[in-house]
N, C-alpha and C positions, 0 to 999 in steps of 0.2 A: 189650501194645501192638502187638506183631508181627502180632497177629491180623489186623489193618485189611489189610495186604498180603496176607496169605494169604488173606482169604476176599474179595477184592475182587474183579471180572472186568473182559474190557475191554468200554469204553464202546460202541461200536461193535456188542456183539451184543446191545442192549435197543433197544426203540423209539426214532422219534427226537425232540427234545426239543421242547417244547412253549412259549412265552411265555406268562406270568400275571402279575396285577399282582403279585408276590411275586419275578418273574427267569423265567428258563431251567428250567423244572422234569422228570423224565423223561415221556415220553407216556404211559406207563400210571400215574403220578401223577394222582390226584383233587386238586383244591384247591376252597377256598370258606370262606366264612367258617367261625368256630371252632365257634358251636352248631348246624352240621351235622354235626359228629362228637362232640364234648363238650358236655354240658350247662354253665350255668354258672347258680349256685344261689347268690342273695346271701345273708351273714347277716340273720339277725334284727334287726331297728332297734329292741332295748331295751337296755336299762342293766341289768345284773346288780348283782346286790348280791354283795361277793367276802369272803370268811369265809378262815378259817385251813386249816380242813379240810373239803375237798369235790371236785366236779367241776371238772377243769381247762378255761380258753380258752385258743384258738390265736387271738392278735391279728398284732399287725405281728411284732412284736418276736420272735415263733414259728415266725416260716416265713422268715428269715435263712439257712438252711443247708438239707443236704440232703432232709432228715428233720423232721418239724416236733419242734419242741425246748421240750417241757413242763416242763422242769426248773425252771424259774423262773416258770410260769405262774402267773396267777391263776386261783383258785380260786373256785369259786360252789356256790350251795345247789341240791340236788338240783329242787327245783322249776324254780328260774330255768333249768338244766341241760337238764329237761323241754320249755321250754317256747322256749329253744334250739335243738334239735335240730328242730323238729318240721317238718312240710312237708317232709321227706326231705332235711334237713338235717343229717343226725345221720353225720358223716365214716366214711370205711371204706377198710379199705386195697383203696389202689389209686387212692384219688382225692388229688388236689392241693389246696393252700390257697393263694389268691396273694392278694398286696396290693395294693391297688386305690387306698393313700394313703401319702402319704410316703415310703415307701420304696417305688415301685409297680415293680411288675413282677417282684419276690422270688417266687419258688414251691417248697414245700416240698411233699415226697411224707407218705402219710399209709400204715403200714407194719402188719402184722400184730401186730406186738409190741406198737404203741400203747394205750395204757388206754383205755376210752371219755372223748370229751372234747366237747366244743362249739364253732362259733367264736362268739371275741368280733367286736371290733366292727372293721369297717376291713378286712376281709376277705373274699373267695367262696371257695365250693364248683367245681370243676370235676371233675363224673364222666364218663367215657365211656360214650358209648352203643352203641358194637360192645364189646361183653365180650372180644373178643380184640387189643384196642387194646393200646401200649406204655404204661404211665405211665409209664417210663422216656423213651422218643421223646420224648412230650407236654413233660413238663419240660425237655428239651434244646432244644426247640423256643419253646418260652415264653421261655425262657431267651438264644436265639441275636438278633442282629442282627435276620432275619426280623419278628421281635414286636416288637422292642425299637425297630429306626427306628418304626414304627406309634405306636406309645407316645410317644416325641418330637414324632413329627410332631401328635397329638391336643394334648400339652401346651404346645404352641410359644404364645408370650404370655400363660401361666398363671400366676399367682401362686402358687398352690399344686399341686404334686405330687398331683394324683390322678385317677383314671378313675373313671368309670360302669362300671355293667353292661351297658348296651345299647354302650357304646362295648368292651368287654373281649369280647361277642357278636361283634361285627363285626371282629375282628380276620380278615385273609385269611391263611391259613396251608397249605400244601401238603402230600396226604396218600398215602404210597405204600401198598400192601397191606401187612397185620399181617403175613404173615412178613417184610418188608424190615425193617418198622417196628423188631419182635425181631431181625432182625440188625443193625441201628444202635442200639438198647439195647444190646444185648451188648457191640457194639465203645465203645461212652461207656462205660461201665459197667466195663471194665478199663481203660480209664483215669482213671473214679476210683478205682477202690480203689487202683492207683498213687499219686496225691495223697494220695491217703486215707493210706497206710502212711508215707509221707514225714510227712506231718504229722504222724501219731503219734510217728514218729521222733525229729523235730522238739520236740515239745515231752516228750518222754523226756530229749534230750539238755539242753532249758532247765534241768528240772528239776535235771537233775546237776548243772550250776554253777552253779544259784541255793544249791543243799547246799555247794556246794566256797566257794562266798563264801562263806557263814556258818559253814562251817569256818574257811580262811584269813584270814579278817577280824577274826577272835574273839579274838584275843591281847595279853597283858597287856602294852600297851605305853606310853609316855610320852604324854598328852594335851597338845592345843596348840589355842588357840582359831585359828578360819579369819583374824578379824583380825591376829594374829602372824604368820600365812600370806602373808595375799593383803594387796594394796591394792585396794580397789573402786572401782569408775565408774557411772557408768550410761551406755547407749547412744544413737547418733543417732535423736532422731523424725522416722520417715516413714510415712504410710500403707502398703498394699500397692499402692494404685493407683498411688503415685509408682514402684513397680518394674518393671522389665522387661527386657530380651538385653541393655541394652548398657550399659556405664558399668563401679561396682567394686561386689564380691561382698560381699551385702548378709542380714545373719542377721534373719530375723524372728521375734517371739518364736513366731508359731502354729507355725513350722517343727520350733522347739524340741518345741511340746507334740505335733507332731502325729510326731513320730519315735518307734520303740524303740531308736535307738543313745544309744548316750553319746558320741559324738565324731563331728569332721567330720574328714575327712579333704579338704582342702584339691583336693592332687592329683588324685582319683577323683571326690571331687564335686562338683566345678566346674561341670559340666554343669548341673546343677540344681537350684542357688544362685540365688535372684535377683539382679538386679542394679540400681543405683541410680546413673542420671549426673548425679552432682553434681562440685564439683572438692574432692579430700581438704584442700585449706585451709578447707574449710567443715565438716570433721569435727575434732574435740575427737581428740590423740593416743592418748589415753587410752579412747577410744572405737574405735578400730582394732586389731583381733583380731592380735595375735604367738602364734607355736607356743609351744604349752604353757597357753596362756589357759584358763580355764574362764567358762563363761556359763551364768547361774543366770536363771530369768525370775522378774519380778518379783510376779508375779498369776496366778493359777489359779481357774478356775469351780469347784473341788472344793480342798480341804483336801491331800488325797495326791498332786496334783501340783504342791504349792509347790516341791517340792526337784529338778524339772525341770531337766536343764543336761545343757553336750553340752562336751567338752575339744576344743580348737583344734589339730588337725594340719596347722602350714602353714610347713612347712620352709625354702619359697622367700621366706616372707615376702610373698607375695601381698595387696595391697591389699585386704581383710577388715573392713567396717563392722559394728561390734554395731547392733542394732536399738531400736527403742520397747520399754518394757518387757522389757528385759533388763539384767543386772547382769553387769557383765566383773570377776572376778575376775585379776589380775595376780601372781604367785609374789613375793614379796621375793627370795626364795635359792632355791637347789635342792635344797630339804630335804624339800619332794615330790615324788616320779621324775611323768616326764608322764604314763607309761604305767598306772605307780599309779591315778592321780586317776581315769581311767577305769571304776576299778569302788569304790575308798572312800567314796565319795558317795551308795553306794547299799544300806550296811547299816543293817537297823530302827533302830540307834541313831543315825545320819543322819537317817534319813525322820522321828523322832519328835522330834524337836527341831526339825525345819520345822513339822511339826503343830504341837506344841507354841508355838510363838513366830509363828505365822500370825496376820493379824488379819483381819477383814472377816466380811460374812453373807454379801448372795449370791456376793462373788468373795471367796478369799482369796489374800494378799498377806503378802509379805516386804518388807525395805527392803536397805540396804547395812549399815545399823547393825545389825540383828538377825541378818544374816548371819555380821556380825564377833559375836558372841556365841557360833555354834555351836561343838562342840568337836569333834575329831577325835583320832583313836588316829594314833600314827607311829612305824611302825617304823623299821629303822636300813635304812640304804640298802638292803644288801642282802639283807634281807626283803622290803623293796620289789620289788627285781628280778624276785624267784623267784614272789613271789604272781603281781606282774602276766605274767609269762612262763607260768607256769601258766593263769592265765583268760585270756590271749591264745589260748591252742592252744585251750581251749575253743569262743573267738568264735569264731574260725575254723573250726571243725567247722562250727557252727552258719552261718555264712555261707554254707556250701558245701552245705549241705541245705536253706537258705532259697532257691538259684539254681536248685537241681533242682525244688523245688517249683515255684516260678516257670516253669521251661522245662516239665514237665508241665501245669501248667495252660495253656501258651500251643498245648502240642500238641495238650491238648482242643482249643482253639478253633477250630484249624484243621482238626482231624476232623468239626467242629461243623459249620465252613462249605463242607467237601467230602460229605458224609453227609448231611445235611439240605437240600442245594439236589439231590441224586441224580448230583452228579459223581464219587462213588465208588459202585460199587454193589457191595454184598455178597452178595446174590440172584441 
């Protein structure tokens, strides 16, 4: 990352700086629209037939990340594959795939190592037409603000997320000489593989205490159903549109499904809790979150996130509404530590008795009755202790490499927006 300062010089001894519809860009910067420098080659508009074993497509769902990512791709018949590719459609490294629907503005690099593949559908081709262009640049650029307001502003009163080709042509994009180009590859390019290594890091370290739960979780201890446990409620209905800054902190079930923690932390995440003003005589006692709660939702679009639920850390006792579709589990005794419940809720033999006892097609659902049904292992107090003080150090690792990632990715962004408008120049 050190590299951006060492190989940067001052502003001062390059041209001076030019206005385009794109901002301030340097004066020996070309800009113009995008297929003055990169072709853009749409897919093929047929329907493949997909078989078990054959040629891979790169659709939306493939150009998510760095790298276009076939591992899960469908598959098609050498003919259809043929007949795919054809019109100089047939991807190679060095060229990009982006989405042009639904998820639009994703662009994945298409790399040396890749198997020959096809795109499906919902996707273009963009090659360069100077062979000594970055596809590193190009993807950072597709990538930055620059592309991205443009893409806003095309989709502004659209019901559906998607571009054209002629509209993905005319995007206006600023172009400095291939060697800057490669020194601003270069400088992006260690700071992913920073991200990169953290991430690996990252989920290295999930690993180990997903192994360490199903070690310390696994012992032969006294069974006790959740109903001897808990008493249940269900929580206050309110839309999301009734929330907002000001009022008392208000748990919605989507918050639940769309988090990986298991616990709120009251204190820390206050900030970014909604809020609902209403007055608490209009909430049921019984439906206002005390430390040590657990909140379990009552409905899930998929089967494996019926056992969804996050524990209540709220020390102060801070005014804490459960939401629509959530179930407040409340402790009778303290014969479950708080800091336990944390992570007991989340061994196979938990997850398989919410499966198991789920009902519905397209959503499935729990109630309060089939909750009081599940059973749970309990150790003696201080089993408890040692487990959860054990997978606490671990969160905590893992906390402190998910903020590094996060602070690297925020340090791309800001190389992104000093590199790419030529307020930093490495040349």
């Amino acid at each position: 990352m050190s590299g951006v300062s060492e190989r940067q010089v001052d502003l001062n001894s390059h041209q001076p700086f030019q206005e385009t519809e794109v901002g301030k860009i340097p004066g020996n910067w070309k800009h113009d629209r995008l297929d003055k420098f990169w072709n853009v080659i749409d897919c093929k508009h047929i329907t493949a037939e997909f078989k078990t074993i054959g040629w891979p497509l790169a659709s939306i769902r493939e150009v998510q990340s760095r790298f276009v990512d076939l591992n899960e791709a469908n598959l098609t018949t050498e003919q259809f594959y043929h007949q795919l590719i054809g019109g100089g459609r047939k991807p190679l490294p060095g060229d990009l795939i982006f989405s042009r629907n639904a998820t639009v503005g994703e662009v994945a690099c298409v790399a040396d190592w890749h198997p020959p593949f096809a795109m499906g559908q919902d996707v273009c081709l963009l090659r360069r037409i100077d062979p000594n262009a970055s596809t590193v640049f190009m993807q950072a650029l597709v990538s930055s603000s620059i592309v991205r307001k443009q893409l806003e502003n095309i989709m502004v009163g659209s019901t559906f997320r998607r571009v054209n080709i002629k509209q993905i042509k005319s995007f206006v994009v600023p172009m400095p000489p291939a060697a800057e180009q490669e020194a601003i590859a270069s400088a992006l390019g260690d700071a992913d593989a920073l991200i990169e290594s953290l991430e690996q890091l990252l989920a290295k370290k999930r690993l180990i205490k997903q192994g360490a739960m199903q070690e310390l979780l696994s012992g032969e201890w006294p069974t006790k159903a959740f109903g001897d446990l808990f008493q249940f409620s269900g929580g206050y209905s309110a839309s999301r549109d009734d929330l907002g800054a000001n009022g008392h902190l208000y748990l919605h079930y989507g918050d639940i499904h769309g988090s990986d923690r298991t616990f709120v932390d009251v204190e820390t995440d206050s900030g970014e809790i909604p809020r609902i003003n209403i007055p608490l005589s209009e909430v049921s006692p019984s439906s206002i979150l005390e430390h040590g709660d657990v909140v379990f939702v009552d409905a899930s679009e998929d089967v494996d996130g019926t056992n969804k639920h996050v524990v209540i850390d709220n020390p102060r006792g801070q005014p804490f509404i459960s939401g629509l579709h959530t179930i407040v589990a409340k402790r009778k005794s303290n014969e479950i530590d708080r800091r336990y419940m944390r992570y007991c809720f989340q061994t196979p033999e938990i997850k398989e008795q919410f499966r198991f006892y789920a009902v519905g097609t397209k959503v499935s659902g729990v109630s309060k009755t089939i909750i009081a049904k599940i059973v749970l292992p309990v150790p003696s107090p201080d089993e408890q202790f040692e487990i959860a003080a054990t997978l606490d150090a671990m969160e905590q690792d893992i906390e402190l490499i998910i903020e590094r990632v996060a602070k690297a990715r925020q340090l791309k962004q800001a190389m992104m927006q000093q590199l790419l408008r030529g307020r930093i120049r490495l040349v």
